[in-house]
C-alpha positions in Angstrom: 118.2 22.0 -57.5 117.1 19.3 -60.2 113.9 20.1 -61.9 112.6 16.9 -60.7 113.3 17.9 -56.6 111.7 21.3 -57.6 108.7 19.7 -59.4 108.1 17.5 -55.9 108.3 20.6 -53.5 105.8 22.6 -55.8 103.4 20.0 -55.5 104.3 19.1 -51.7 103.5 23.0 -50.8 100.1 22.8 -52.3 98.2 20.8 -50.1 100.0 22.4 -47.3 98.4 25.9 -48.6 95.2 24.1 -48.9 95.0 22.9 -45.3 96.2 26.4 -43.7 93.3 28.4 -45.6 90.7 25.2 -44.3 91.8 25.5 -41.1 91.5 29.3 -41.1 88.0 29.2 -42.8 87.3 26.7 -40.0 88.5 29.3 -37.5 86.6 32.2 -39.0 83.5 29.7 -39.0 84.0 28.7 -35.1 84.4 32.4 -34.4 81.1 33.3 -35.7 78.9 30.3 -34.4 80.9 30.9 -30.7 77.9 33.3 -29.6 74.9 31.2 -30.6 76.3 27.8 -29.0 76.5 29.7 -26.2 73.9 31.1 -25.5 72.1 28.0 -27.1 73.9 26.0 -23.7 72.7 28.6 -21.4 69.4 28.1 -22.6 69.6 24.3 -21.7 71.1 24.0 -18.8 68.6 26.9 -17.9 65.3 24.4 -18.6 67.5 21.4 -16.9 67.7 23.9 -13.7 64.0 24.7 -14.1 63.1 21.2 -14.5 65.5 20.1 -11.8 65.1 22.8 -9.3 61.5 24.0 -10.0 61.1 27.7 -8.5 57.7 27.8 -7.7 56.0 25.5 -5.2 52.2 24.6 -4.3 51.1 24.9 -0.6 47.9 22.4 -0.1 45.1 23.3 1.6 45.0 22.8 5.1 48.9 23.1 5.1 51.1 26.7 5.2 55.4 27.2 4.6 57.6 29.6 5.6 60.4 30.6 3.3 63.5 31.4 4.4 65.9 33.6 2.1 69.1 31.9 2.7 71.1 35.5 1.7 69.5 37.7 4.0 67.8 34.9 6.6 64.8 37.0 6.3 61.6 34.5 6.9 58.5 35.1 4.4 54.9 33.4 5.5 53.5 31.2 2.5 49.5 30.6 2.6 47.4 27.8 0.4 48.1 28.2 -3.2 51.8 28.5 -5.2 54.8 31.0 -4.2 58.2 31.4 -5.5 60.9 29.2 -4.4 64.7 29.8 -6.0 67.2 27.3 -6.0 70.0 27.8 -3.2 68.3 30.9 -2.7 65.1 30.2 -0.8 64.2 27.5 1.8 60.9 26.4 2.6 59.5 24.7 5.5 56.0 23.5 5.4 53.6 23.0 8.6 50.1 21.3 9.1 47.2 23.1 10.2 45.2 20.0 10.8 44.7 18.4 13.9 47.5 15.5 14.8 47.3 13.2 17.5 50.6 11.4 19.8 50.3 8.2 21.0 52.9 7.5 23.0 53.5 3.3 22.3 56.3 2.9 25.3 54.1 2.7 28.4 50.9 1.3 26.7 51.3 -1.9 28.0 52.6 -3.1 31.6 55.3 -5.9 30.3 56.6 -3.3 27.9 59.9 -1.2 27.6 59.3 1.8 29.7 55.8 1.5 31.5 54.2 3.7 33.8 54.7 3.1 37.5 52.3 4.1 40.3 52.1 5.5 43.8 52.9 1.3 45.0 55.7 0.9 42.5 53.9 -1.3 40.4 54.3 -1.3 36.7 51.0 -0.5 34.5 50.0 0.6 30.6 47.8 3.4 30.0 47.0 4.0 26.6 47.5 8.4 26.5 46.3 9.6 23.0 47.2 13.8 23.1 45.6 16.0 19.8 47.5 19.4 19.2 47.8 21.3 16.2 50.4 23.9 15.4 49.5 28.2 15.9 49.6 29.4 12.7 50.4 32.7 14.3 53.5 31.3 15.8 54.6 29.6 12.7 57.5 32.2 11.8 59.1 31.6 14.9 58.7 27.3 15.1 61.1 27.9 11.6 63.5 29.6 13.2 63.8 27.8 16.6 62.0 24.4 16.5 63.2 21.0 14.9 61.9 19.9 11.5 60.3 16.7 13.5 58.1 18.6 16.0 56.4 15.5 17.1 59.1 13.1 18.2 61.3 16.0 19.3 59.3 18.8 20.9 55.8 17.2 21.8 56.6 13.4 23.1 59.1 14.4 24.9 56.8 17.0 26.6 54.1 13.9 26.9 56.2 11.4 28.7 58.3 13.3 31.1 54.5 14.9 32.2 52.4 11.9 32.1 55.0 9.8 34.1 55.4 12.2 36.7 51.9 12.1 37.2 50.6 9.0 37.0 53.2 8.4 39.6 51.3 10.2 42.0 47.9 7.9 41.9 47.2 4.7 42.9 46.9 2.0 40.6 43.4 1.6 41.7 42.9 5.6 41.6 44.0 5.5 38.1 42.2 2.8 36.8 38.4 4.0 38.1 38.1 6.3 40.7 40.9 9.4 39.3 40.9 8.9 36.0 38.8 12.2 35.0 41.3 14.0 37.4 44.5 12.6 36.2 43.1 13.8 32.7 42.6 17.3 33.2 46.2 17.6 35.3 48.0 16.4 32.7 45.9 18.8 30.0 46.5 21.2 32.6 50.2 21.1 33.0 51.1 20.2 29.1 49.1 23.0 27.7 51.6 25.9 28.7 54.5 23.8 28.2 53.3 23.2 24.6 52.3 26.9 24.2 55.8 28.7 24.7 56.9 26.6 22.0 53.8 27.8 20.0 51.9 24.4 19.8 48.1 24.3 20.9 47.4 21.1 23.3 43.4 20.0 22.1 42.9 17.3 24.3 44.3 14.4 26.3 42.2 11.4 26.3 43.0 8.5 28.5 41.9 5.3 27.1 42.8 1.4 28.2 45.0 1.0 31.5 46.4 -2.0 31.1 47.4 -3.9 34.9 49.8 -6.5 36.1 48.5 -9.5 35.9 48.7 -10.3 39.8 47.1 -7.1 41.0 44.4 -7.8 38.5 43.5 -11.3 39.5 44.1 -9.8 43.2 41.8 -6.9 42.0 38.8 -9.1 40.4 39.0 -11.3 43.8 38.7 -7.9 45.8 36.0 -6.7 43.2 34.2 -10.4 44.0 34.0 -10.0 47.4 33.0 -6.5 47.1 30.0 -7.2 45.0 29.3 -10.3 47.2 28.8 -7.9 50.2 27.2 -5.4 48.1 25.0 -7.9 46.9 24.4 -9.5 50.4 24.0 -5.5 51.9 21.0 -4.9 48.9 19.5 -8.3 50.3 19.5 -7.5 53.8 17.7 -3.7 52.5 15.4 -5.6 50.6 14.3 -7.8 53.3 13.8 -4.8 55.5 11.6 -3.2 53.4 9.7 -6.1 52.3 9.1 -6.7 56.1 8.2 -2.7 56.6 6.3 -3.0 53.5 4.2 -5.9 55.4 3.9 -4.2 58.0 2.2 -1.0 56.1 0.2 -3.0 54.2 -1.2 -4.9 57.1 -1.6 -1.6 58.8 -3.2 -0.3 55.8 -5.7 -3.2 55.4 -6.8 -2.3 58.9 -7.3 0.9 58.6 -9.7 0.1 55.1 -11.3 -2.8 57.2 -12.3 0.1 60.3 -13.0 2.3 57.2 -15.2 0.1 55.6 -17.2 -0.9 58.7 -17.8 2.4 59.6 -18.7 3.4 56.1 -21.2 0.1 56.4 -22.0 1.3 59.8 -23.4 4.7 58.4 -24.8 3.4 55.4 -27.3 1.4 57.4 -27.7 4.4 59.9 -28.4 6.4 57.2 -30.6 3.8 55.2 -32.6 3.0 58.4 -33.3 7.1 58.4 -34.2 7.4 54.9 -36.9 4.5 55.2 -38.5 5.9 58.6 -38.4 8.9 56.4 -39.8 7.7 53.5 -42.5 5.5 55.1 -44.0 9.0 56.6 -44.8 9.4 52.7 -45.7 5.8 51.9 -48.4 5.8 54.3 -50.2 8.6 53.3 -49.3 7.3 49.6 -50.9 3.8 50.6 -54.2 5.0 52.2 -54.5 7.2 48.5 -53.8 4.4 46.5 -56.5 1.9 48.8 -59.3 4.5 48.5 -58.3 5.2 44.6 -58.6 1.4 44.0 -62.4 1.4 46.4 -63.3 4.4 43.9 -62.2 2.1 40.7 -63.9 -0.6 41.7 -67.4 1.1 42.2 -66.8 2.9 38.9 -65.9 -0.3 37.1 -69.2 -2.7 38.7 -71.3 1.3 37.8 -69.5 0.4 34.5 -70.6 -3.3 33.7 -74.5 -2.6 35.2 -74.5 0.2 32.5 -72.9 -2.5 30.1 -75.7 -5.6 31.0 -78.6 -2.7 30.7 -77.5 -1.6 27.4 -77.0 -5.2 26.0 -80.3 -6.2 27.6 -81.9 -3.3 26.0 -80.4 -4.2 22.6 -80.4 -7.7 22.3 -84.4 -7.2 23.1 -84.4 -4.1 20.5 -82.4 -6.8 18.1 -85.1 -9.3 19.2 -88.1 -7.1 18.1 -86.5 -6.2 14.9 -86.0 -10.1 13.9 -89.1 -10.8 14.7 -90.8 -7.9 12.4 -88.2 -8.8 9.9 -89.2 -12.3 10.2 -93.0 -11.4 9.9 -92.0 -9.5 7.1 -90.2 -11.8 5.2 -93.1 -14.4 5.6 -95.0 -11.8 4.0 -92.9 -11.4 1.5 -92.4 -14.4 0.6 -96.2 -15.0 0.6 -96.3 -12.0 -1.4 -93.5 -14.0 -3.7 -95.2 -17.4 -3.8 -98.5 -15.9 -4.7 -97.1 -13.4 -7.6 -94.9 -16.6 -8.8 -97.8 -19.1 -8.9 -100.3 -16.1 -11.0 -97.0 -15.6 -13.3 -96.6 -19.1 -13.8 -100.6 -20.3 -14.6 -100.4 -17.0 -17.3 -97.6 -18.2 -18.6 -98.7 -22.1 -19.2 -101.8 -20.2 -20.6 -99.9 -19.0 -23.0 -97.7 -21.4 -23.6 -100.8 -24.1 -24.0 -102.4 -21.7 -26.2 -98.7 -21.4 -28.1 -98.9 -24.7 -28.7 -102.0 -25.0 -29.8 -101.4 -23.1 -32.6 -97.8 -24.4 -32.9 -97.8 -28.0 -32.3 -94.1 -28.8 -33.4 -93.0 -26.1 -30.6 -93.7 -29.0 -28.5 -91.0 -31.3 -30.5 -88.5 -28.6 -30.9 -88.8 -28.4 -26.7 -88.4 -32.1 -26.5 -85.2 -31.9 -28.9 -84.2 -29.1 -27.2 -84.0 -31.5 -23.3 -83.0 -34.7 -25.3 -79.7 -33.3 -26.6 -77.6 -29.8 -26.1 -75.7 -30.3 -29.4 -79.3 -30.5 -31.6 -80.6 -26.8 -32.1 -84.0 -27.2 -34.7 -85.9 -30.6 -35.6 -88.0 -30.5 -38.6 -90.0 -33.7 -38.7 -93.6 -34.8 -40.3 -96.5 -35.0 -38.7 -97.3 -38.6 -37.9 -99.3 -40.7 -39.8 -102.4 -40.9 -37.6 -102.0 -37.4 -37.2 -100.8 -37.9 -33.9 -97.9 -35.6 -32.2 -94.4 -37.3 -32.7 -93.3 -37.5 -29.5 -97.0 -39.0 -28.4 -95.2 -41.9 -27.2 -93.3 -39.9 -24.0 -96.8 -38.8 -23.3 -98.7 -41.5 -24.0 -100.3 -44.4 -26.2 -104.1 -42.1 -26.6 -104.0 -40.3 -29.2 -104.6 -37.0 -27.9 -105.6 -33.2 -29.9 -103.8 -30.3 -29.6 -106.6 -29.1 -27.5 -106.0 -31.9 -25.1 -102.0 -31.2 -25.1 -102.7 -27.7 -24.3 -105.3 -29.0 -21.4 -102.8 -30.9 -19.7 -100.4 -28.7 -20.0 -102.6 -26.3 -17.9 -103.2 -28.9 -15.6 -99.6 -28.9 -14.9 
């Protein structure tokens, strides 16, 4: 082979050698991350099963399950609160314990689908509400046997083949007023074992609006007029009657007061009549006492008024006498008075005269003193005669103190 050829192989055989001991690193490399990827897969396709297929479940309250395991078919009871459900292991059925109520829509209404018929064949609605609840001791076996849909599949079918058949036996007029409380309790009656063997507890059955055809209820509120129209005219007819008897009892009654009162008048006056003979035998005696006691008054009284007139006589005379002394004695006095006055009076111009004599301007001061209120002393001259100054009230003569004090005794 030519150097060249062999050069080209060495280097063609190189890379080859390089790629086998890559791929064999890569190899070793896979080997030893084979175990971590794995278990790294397990791990998520474990959380997408958990978050997929969740293996624990809540039970509300009100509600309880029963879990089936699906391996052994052995059923487990599940109360409120969470329990352990495995995916294609376990299955769980959940039930209400609350109250639930059927109301049966096919024969609520006489034109409907499937109404109820009566006794006559006629075609009605009645609205039929029924309230049952499930027994929660029963519950184990309602998983194993029942439907999943207990209320269209085990209870309505219960409902209408019983409520039918009985409203079939009643009269459309039976069910509508006069039965319905009886029609009630046979249905109750004849549901609640039915629903019991399947381990359902009937409540109640309630019978609401019955809904008629229209002719029988125009026939019916025609029958219903006529009825009240005689039942009406029948109260009339009782009222009348005892509006007559009543009449008759009160007119019955007034005459029996009327004899009442007459005879009550009757005594009254009897007994009035007594009690004044009776009382007069008291008056009388009463009247003669009250005659003589007036008599007896009247002499006291005129006894009275002479002793009155004598004892005013007596004092007006004893009043007399004593006016009279008193009289005398006042003259007396008053002589007495005049006498002492008039000796009091001469002394005094006695003295005054001889006053003046010796004081002849006294006499001016006097006259000043009578002239004029506001003028207390005059001090004046003597005139020039000698004469006093007030000579001229007195008189033209010329007159001495001795003659003043003459006159003035004269006076």
């Amino acid at each position: 082979m030519s150097p060249f050829l062999e050069k080209i192989g060495a280097m063609s055989s190189r890379p080859m050698a390089l790629s086998a001991a890559a791929a064999s690193s890569a190899a070793a490399g896979l080997a030893r991350a084979q175990r971590p990827l794995l278990l790294l897969g397990s791990l998520a396709l474990a959380a997408w099963a958990l978050v997929r297929y969740p293996p624990f479940v809540a039970i509300a309250p009100g509600e309880i399950a029963v879990r089936i395991n699906a391996l052994t078919g052995n059923p487990t009871l599940l109360g409120q609160g969470s329990a352990l459900k495995l995916p294609l292991v376990h299955n769980l059925r959940r039930f209400s314990l609350r109250d639930q109520v059927l109301r049966p829509e096919e024969g609520r209404l006489a034109s409907g689908p499937s109404p109820y018929q009566s006794v006559e064949g006629l075609s009605l609605g009645v609205d039929v509400a029924v309230r049952y609840s499930v027994d929660p001791a029963q519950v184990t076996r309602i998983a194993g046997s029942l439907p999943a849909d207990l209320n269209a599949e085990v209870v309505a079918p219960e409902v209408h083949g019983i409520t039918y058949r009985t409203f079939s036996r009643y009269t459309v007029r039976e069910i509508f007023s006069t039965k319905r409380e009886e029609i009630q309790q046979g249905i109750e009656g004849e549901l609640r074992p039915r629903l019991a063997a399947d381990g359902i507890v009937l409540k109640a059955v309630q019978i609401g609006n019955v809904d008629l055809p229209p002719d029988y209820r125009h026939g019916m509120e025609q029958l219903l007029t006529e009825e009240l129209s005689a039942e009406k005219m029948r109260y009339t007819l009782e009222l009348q009657e005892k509006k007559v008897k009543q009449t008759a009892l009160e007119a019955e009654a007034d005459k029996v007061r009327r004899e009442t009162a007459a005879s009550a008048a009757a005594r009254e006056q009897i007994i009035a009549a007594k009690a004044q003979e009776e009382a007069m035998k008291h008056v009388l005696p009463f009247k003669q006492k009250q005659i003589r006691q007036r008599q007896l008054e009247a002499e006291a009284e005129k006894a009275s008024r002479i002793k009155l007139a004598e004892a005013s006589a007596q004092a007006r005379r004893i009043e007399a006498e004593g006016e009279a002394d008193s009289r005398v004695k006042l003259a007396d006095a008053e002589v007495y008075r005049v006498d002492k006055l008039g000796k009091a009076n001469a002394e005094q111009m006695a003295r005054e005269g001889e006053l003046l004599g010796r004081h002849p301007l006294l006499i001016q001061k006097t006259v000043a003193d009578k002239l004029s209120d506001k003028v207390r002393v005059i001090i004046a001259p003597a005139g020039v005669d000698g004469r006093f100054i007030a000579s001229g009230l007195i008189g033209d003569t010329p007159q001495t103190p001795n003659a003043v004090a003459a006159h003035l005794e004269e006076h």
